[in-house]
N, C-alpha and C positions, 0 to 999 in steps of 0.2 A: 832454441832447440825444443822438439817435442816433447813434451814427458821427461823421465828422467829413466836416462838410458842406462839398460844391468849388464848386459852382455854387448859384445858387439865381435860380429861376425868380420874376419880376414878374410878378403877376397882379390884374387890377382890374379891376370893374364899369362899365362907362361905359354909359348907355342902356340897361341891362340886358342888356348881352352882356358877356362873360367876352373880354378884353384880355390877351397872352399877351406879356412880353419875354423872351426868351429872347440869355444872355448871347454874344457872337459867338465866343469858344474854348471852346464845351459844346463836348468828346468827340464822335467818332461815336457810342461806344458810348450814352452819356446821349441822345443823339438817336433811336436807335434801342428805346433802353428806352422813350421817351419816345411815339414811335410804337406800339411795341409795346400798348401799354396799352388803345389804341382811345378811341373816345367816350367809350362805358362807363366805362373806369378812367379817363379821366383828370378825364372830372366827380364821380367819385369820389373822387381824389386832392384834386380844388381846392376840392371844394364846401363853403359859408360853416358855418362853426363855429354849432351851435346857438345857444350865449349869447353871439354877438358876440365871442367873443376871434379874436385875430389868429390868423393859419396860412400860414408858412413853409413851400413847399417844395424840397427839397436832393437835389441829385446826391451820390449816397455814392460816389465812386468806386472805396474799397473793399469793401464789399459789390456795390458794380453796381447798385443802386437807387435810385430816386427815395422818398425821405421824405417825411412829414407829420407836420412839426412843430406841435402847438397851441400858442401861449404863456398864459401866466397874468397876463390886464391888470391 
């Protein structure tokens, strides 16, 4: 795994919209990475894994980025 993951963002499908938890002591900084990214990056950061595997992702808070973990079901 990347870095060593602080936060990690809840994201789920429900009716087919994308459902966002977001922990309540994320950093400014991870908030504002998090904005930063726009629409664009961040349906790119979330969007569903080709073959169904699961996908995590992690405030790195020492690189300052948001990751995209795939796991291996």
């Amino acid at each position: 795994m990347p870095g060593s993951p602080d936060h990690t963002l809840v994201i789920e499908e429900r009716d087919g919209n994308l459902e966002f938890r977001v922990p309540s002591d994320l950093p400014d900084s991870a908030l504002q990475a998090l904005a930063a990214l726009g629409a664009d990056g961040l349906e790119k950061l979330t969007e569903p894994e080709p073959r169904g595997r699961d996908i995590t992702v992690v405030w790195n808070a020492k690189s300052q980025h948001w990751e995209r973990i795939v796991h291996r079901n």
